[in-house]
Phi, psi and omega in degrees: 000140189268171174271034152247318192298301175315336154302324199268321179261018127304312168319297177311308180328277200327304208305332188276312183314324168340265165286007146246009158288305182301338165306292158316324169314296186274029181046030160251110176268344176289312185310286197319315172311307183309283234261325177316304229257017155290276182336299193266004136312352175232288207296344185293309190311317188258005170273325184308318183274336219248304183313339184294332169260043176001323183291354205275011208252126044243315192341317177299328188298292192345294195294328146297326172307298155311008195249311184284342169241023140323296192282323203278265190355324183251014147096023190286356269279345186276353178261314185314312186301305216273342169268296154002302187308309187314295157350313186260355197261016282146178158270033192302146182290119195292013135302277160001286248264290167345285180303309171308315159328297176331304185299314205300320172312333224247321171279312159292346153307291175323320163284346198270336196253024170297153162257114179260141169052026180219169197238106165281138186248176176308342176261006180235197180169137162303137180216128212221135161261116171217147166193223169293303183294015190243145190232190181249103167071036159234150189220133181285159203284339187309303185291338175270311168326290158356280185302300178281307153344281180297351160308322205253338172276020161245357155276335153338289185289325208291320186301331180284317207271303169348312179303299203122357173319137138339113164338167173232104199276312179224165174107150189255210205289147187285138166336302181330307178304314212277307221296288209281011158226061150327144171260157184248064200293121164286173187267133216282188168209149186321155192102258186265013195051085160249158193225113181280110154283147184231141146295145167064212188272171185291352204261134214258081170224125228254348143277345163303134155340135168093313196299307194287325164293006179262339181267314175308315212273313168351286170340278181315319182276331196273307189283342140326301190287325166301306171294001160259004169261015143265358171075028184258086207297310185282015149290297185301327176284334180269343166264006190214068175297308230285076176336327182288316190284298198325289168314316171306311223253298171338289173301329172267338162316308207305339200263038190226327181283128196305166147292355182066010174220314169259347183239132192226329176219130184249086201258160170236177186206115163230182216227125185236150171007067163103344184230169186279138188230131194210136174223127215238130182266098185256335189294131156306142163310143174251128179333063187106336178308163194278116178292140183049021189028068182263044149268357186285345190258010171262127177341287158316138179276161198245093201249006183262166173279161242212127186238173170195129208193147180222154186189188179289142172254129188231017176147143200232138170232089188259023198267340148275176177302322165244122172275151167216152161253163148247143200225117192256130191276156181298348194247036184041018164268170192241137202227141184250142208229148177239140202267123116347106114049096202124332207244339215271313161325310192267318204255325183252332193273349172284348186255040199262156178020034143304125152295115167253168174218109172303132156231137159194195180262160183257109150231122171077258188236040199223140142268160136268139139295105156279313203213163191222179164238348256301141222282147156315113179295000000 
């Protein structure tokens, strides 16, 4: 094939990607898939003929680089892999070279939150961990135990809020709830270490009790965790008005976000009308930092200094209106910390006689707590 033919069908390539980005726009997402995987069926042709010339650079990288994330775009990820591979395996300029890397990343993330040899119904979604620390179907239990606790308290609060409930400051889950949507943990499976939460009773019969509020809260919780791997408070605030859960969901997102070493992607994956719908938490905790800076959602603009300070947590008085803890340094002084509305139950009481690390504002002889932790020894 000459380089005007290779020219020609790229052009043609571009033109259908054309109109399924606009397909997409207007929310016909089956067209756009359709007209996608035309589009990278030419372009795969002509990066393929273009790969045969090394001399052919940067064009020969360009035209893979796009073939490949053609494949990536249609969920092709065993093609996708391999035109990448060709690529680097070529002389591409190292921008080019960067951005493929990127992709290559982008791509083994995308296998690992596949739901591979198993069938999801409308009441689970998946939740899968990789990193250093992750092995094939081994994990350390710290990093999984965690995780999944908070997984499942958070399926708790979206089902209360879901109801129409009140926070719930103390106290456990309302009968109702626990009978007719219980959670379910599957046996993990190999690779990135994934885990099937299943919502409601075991038997898949779509009139019991619970199967339709496991399938909203399924929903709700997928669509949440996305605006929050976007950093997006006001997306997320307008789907959680309710200041108390909006903080609860926030604080418990947060303790879900990897380490960046032995846990590196926390993903989730549940199967919507025919597809995978999946969202991945990459970002790191940042040290001591404010999650979602949710001093932004308080009544007041925020003019005190932001303190940080760690110790044993050695007492909680949750019998007034402002719940407060305390937190006492190895050298026995004492810092009085007042807990924010939300936070006290799911998040500071799992840390008791815990070493922690408070961040909040300094007022008068108060702390206000944005975020609490446990502190490194």
């Amino acid at each position: 094939m000459n380089t005007n033919e290779i020219a020609e069908l790229h052009q043609r390539a571009m033109a259908i990607a054309e109109q399924a980005f606009l397909s997409q726009r207007q929310g016909e997402l089956d067209r756009a898939f359709d007209l996608n995987k035309e589009a990278f069926r030419l372009e795969s042709r002509a990066a393929l003929a273009a790969a045969q010339a090394v001399s052919l650079e940067p064009t020969r990288s360009v035209l893979l680089r796009s073939a490949a994330t053609l494949a990536f775009d249609i969920r092709n990820y065993r093609e996708a892999e391999k035109l990448v591979a060709i690529a680097l395996g070529g002389e591409p300029p190292e921008p080019i070279a960067e951005e493929l890397r990127d992709l290559y990343e982008q791509i083994n993330l995308a296998r690992h939150l596949q739901i591979r040899g198993i069938t999801l119904s409308e009441d689970e979604f998946q939740m899968s961990l990789t990193g250093n620390g992750i092995g094939l179907g081994v994990v350390e239990s710290s990093d999984f135990f965690e995780r999944a606790e908070k997984t499942r308290t958070l399926v708790m609060r979206t089902a209360e809020r879901k109801q129409h409930r009140p926070f719930r400051e103390s106290g456990p889950v309302s009968k109702n709830i626990r009978e007719s949507m219980p959670v379910f943990i599957s046996t993990p499976r190999p690779g990135s270490f994934a885990v099937s939460f299943r919502l409601g009773v075991i038997k898949a019969q779509s009139e019991l009790p619970g199967t339709s509020l496991a399938k909203e809260v399924v929903d709700d919780l997928i669509d949440s965790l996305e605006f929050f791997a976007k950093n997006d408070l006001t997306g997320l605030s307008g789907k959680i008005q309710d200041e108390s859960y909006l903080r609860n969901f926030v604080s418990l997102a947060d303790a879900l976000l990897p380490d960046g070493e032995n846990v590196k992607t926390v993903g989730f994956t549940a199967f919507r009308f025919g597809k995978e719908r999946s969202v991945a938490l990459t970002r790191t905790r940042i040290a001591y930092g404010t999650p979602f800076e949710l001093q932004k959602i308080e009544a007041e603009p925020v003019k005190d200094a932001t303190v940080t300070v760690s110790g044993i947590l050695k007492f909680a008085d949750d019998t007034k209106e402002e719940k407060k803890i305390k937190i006492v340094e190895d050298s026995g002084k004492t810092y009085s910390v007042s807990v924010p509305e939300g936070m006290l139950t799911d998040i500071v009481k799992p840390l008791w006689n815990d070493r922690v690390t408070v961040t909040g504002l300094k007022k008068g002889k108060t702390i206000q707590m944005n975020r609490i932790e446990r502190a490194e020894d």
